[in-house]
C-alpha positions in Angstrom: 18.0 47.8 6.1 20.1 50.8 5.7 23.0 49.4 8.0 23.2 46.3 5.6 22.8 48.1 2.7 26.1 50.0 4.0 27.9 47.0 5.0 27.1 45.6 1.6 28.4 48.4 0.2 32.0 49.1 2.2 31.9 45.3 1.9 31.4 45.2 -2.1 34.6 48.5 -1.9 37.0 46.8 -0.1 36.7 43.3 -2.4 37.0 45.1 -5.1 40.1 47.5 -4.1 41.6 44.0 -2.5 41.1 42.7 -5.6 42.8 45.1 -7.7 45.6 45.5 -5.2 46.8 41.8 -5.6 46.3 41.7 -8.7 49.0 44.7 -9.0 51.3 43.6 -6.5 51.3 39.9 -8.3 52.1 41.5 -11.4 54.6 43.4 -9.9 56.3 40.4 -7.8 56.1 38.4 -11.2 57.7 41.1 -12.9 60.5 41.4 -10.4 61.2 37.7 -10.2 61.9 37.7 -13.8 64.4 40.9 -13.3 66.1 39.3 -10.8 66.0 35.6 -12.4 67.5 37.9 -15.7 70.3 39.4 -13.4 71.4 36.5 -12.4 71.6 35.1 -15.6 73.4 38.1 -16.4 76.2 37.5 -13.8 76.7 34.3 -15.1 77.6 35.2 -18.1 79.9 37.5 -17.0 81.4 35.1 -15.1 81.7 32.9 -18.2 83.6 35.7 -19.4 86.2 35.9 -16.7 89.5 34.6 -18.0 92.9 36.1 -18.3 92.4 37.2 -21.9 89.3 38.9 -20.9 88.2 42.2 -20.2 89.6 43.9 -17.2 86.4 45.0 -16.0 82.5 44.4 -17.1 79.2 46.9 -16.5 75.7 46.1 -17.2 73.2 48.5 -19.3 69.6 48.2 -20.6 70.9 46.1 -23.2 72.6 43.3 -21.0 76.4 43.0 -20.2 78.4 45.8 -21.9 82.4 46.5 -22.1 83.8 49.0 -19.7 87.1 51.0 -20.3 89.9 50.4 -18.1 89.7 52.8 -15.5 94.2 52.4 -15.0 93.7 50.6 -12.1 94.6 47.2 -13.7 92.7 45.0 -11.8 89.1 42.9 -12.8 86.1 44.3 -11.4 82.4 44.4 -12.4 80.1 47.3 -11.6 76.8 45.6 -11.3 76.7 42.6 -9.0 76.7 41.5 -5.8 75.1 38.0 -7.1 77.0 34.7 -5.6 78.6 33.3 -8.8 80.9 30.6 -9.3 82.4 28.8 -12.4 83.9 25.2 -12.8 85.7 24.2 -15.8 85.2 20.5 -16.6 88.2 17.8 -18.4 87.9 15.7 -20.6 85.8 13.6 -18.7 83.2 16.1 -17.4 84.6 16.2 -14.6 85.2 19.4 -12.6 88.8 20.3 -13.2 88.6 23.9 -11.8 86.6 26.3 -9.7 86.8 29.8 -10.1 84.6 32.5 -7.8 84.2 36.0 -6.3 85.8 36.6 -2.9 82.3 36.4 -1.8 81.7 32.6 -2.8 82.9 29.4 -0.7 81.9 26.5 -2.0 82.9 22.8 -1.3 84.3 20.0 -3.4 80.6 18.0 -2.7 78.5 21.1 -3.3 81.0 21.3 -6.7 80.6 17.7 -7.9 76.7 17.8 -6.9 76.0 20.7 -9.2 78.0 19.6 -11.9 76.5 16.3 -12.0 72.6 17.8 -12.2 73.9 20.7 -14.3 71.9 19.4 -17.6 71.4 21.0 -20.4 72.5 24.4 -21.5 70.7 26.6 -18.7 68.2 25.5 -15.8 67.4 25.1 -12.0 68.7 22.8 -9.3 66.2 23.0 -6.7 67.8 21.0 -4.7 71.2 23.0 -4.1 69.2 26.2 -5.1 71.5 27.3 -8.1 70.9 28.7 -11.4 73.3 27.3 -14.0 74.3 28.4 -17.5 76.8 25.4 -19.8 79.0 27.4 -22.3 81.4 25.7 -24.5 84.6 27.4 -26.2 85.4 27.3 -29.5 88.7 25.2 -28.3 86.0 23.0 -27.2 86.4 23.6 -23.1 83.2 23.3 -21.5 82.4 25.6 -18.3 79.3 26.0 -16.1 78.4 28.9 -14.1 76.5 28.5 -11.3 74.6 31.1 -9.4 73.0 31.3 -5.9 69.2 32.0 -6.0 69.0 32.4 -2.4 69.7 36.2 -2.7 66.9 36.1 -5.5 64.5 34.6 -2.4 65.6 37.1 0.1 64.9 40.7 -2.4 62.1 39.0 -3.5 60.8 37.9 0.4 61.7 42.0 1.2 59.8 43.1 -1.7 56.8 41.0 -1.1 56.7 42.0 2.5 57.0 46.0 1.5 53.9 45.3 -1.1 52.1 43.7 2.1 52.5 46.8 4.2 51.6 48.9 1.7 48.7 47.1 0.8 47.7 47.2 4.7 48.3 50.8 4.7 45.7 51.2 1.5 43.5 48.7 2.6 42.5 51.1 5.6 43.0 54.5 3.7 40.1 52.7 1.6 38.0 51.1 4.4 37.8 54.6 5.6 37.1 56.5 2.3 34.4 53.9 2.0 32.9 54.5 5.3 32.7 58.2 4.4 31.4 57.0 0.7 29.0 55.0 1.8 27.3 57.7 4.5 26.8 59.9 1.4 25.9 57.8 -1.3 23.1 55.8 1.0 21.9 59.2 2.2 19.3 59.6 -0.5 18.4 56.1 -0.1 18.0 56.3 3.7 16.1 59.7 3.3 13.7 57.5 0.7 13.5 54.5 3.1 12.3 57.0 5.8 9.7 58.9 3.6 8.3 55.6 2.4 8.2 54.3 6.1 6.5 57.3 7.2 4.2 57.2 4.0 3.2 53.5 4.7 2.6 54.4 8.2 0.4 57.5 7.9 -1.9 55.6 5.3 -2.4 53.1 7.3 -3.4 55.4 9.5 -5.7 57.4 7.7 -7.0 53.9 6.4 -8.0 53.1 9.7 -10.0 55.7 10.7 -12.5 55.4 8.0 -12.9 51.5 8.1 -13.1 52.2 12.1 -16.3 54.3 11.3 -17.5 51.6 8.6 -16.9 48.8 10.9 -18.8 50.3 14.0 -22.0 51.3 11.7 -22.4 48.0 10.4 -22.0 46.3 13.7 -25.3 48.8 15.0 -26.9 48.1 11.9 -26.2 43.8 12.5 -27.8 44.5 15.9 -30.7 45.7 14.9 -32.0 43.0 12.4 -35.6 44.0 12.8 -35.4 47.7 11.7 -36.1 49.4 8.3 -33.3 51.1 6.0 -35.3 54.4 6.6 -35.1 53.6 10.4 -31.2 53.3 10.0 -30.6 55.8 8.0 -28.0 58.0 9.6 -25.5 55.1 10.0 -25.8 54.3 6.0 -25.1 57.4 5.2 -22.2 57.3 7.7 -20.7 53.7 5.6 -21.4 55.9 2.4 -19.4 59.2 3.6 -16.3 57.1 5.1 -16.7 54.6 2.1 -16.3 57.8 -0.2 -13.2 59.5 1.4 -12.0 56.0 1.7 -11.8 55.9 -2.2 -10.6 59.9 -2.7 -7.8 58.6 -0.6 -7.0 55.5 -2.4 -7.6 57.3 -5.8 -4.9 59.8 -4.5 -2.5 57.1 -3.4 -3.1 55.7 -6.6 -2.2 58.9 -8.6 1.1 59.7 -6.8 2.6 56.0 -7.6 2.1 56.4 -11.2 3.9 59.6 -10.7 6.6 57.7 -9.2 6.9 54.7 -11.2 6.8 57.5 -14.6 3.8 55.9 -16.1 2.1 59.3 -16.8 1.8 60.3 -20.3 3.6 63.4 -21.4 1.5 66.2 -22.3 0.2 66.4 -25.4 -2.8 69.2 -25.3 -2.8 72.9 -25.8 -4.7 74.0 -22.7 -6.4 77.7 -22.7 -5.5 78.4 -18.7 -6.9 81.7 -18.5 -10.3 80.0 -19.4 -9.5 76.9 -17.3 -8.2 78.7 -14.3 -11.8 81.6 -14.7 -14.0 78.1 -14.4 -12.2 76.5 -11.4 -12.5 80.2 -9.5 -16.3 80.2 -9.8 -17.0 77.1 -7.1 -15.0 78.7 -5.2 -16.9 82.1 -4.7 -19.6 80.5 -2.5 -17.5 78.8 -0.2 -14.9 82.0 0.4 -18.4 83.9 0.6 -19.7 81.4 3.7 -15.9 81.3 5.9 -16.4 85.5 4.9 -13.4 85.4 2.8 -12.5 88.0 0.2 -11.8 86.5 -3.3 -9.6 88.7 -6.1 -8.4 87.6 -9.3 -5.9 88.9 -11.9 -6.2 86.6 -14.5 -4.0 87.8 -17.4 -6.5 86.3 -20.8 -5.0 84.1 -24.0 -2.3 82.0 -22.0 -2.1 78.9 -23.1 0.4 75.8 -22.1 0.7 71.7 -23.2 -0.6 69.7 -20.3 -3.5 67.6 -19.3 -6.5 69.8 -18.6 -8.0 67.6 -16.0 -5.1 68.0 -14.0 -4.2 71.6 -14.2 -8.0 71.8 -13.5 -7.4 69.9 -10.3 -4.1 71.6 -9.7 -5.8 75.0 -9.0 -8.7 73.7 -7.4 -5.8 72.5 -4.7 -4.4 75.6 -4.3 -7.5 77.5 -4.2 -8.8 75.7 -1.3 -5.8 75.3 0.6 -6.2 79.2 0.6 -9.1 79.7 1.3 -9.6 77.5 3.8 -6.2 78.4 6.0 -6.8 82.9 4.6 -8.7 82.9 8.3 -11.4 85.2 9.2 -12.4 88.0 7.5 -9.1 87.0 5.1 -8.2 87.6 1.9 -7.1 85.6 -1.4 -5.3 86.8 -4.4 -5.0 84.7 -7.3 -3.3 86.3 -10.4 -1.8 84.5 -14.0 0.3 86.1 -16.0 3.3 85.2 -18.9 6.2 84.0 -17.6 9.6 85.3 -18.0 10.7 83.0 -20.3 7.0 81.9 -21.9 4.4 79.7 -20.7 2.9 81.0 -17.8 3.3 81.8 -14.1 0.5 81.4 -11.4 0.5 82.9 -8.1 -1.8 82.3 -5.4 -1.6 84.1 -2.2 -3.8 84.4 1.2 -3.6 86.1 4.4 -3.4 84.5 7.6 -0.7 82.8 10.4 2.5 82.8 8.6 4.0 79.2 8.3 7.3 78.5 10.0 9.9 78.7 8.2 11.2 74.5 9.8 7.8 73.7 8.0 8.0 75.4 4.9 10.5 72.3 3.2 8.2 69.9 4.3 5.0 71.1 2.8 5.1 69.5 -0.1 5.5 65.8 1.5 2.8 63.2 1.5 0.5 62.8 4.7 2.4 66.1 5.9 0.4 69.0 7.7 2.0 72.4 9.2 -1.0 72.6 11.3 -1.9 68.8 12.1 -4.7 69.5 14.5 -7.1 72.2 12.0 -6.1 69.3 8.7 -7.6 66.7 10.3 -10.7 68.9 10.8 -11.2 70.0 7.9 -11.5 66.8 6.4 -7.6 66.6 4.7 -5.4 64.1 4.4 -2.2 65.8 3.5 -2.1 64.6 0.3 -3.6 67.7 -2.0 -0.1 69.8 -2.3 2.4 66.6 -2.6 -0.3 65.8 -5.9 -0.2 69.8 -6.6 4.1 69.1 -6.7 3.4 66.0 -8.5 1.4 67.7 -11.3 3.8 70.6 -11.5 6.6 68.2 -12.4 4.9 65.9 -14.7 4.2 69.3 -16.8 7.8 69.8 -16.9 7.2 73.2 -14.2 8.0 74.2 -10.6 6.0 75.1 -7.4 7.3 77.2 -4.4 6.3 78.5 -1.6 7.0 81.3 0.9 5.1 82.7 3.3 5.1 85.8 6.1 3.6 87.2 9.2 2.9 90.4 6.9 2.8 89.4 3.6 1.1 86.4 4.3 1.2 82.6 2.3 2.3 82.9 -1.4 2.2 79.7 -3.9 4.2 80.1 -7.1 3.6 77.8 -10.2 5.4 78.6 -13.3 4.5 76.5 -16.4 6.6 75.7 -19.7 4.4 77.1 -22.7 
């Protein structure tokens, strides 16, 4: 999916830059087609200018054809052309009487009498000799045509077109590579998505399957044993029940995280007392750090309060408290302390002895189905799903959650709270 997604992507680049580029360059041909068609025009009537009386020599400016001063050289010259241009002046009976061109014109008597004849109107095209004409008509009433070759306008315009071409092949693979590059980084956060969602579909099916294993195999004795009471059977109910029930805490979790996702939690809208909250969630806890011989301090700082949902916060410490407990070790210790934050709100730390996670681990933690110790989770009855929901809470309260953790100073969770 991710290779398609970057073909689609380079693909979607390079239609879009290919269509930008010829649209340019057309503009650009277009443009210079008319600048060429326009200096032709020009040189034709300049060479409707050429007559003995005339001007000894002819430049072209912004403005069109301009008088030169004689340089003292006393001869007719023009400064901007190297356009084929010829004249013919007709008689009386429009007929070409006289041909007048550059010393870098030869044309015939046909090609003359050709043009002439399909030289219509005042200014046009005659596609089939490939000339450009212009009609002028004196005030003494003598009519001339000027007739330039467009073949030079074909050729700069050919040259043109083929430099726009190269260039265009030249950007067209500066941009196939950019987009390569492009498209590795903007698909990386979608790739790294596609993974965690692959991974997260796999390991709940996983987890799935182990309960509805149990379930499965327990009512397949029970079937087999039609004759028997429910108090004979008992032990494999109560199995069905206990996988039934961690069969739901698991959906019920799955379920929480995608309404985190999809953003259908309701902001917080309660003023929470979390010194109170955080003293009631510690007090399950004393037993069961008493039975694993674990040693339980608190320094909870009193009258902190923070907007939030208080069912969640509640559930928030109870993860953290037994995720410390549990993994503080033998004859361990855990230290849970609340106090105001820097900038308000609140800041809750909760820290427990015991092996140090590596450090390769440490960015992972907070990832769904994702244990540091794989083996002791799946003992103790986890699913990897308590700190990614801890994260999850954190961030729909509008906080953060880190961790660190040591071979001395042991595991440290940080939670700090907006007031």
């Amino acid at each position: 999916m991710i290779r398609k997604l970057r073909r689609k992507f380079v693909l979607t680049n390079m239609l879009l830059v290919s269509l930008v580029l010829l649209v340019v360059f057309g503009a650009l041909v277009v443009s210079n087609y008319q600048r060429l068609a326009d200096q032709s025009r020009t040189a034709m009537r300049a060479a409707l200018l050429w007559s003995d009386e005339g001007p000894d020599r002819f430049e072209f400016g912004a403005s069109g054809l301009l008088d030169a001063p004689d340089e003292g050289d006393g001869k007719m010259a023009s400064r901007i052309s190297m356009v084929p241009v010829f004249t013919v002046t007709l008689d009386e009976n429009g007929k070409p009487a006289e041909v007048m061109g550059g010393g870098n014109v030869s044309v015939s008597d046909e090609t003359v009498e050709q043009a002439v004849a399909q030289a219509q109107g005042e200014e046009g095209v005659i596609p089939e000799l490939d000339l450009r004409y212009l009609r002028e008509t004196t005030p003494d009433g003598e009519t001339r045509i000027a007739f330039a070759d467009r073949g030079w306008e074909r050729s700069t315009l050919w040259s043109m077109v083929g430099s726009f071409l190269l260039v265009g092949a030249l950007a067209l693979g500066a941009f196939f590579v950019i987009s390569l590059l492009l498209s590795s980084l903007a698909l990386r956060p979608a790739e790294r998505a596609w993974e965690q969602q692959r991974r997260f579909v796999a390991d709940a099916s996983h987890e799935l399957k182990t309960p509805l294993t149990v379930i499965l195999t327990n009512t397949g004795i029970l079937l087999s044993h039609p004759e028997d009471t429910v108090a004979e059977q008992r032990k494999w109910v109560e199995y069905i029940r206990d996988e039934a029930q961690r069969m739901r805490e698991l959906v019920e979790d799955l379920l929480f995280l995608a309404r985190h996702d999809a953003g259908r939690e309701p902001p917080p809208d309660q003023t929470v007392d979390l010194s109170e909250l955080l003293w009631s969630a510690l007090l399950p806890f004393e037993p069961v750090a008493f039975e694993q011989g674990v040693e339980l301090e608190s320094g909870i700082q009193g009258g902190l309060t923070v907007r939030g949902r208080e069912d969640q916060l509640r559930r928030l410490a109870a993860i953290l408290l037994d995720n410390a407990v549990k993994y503080a070790g033998a004859q361990g210790k855990v230290r849970v302390a609340l106090t105001r934050g820097e900038k308000g709100g609140a800041c809750l730390t909760v820290r427990n002895t015991g092996p140090a996670i590596p450090p390769e681990h440490l960015e992972h933690l907070f990832e769904r189905f994702y244990r540091a110790d794989d083996s002791r989770a799946r003992s103790s009855g986890g699913y990897g799903l308590g700190l990614a929901i801890a994260k999850s809470i954190v961030e729909s309260h509008r906080g953060t959650i880190t961790v660190q953790s040591g071979a001395e100073e042991g595991t440290l969770f940080t939670v700090r709270l907006p007031g």
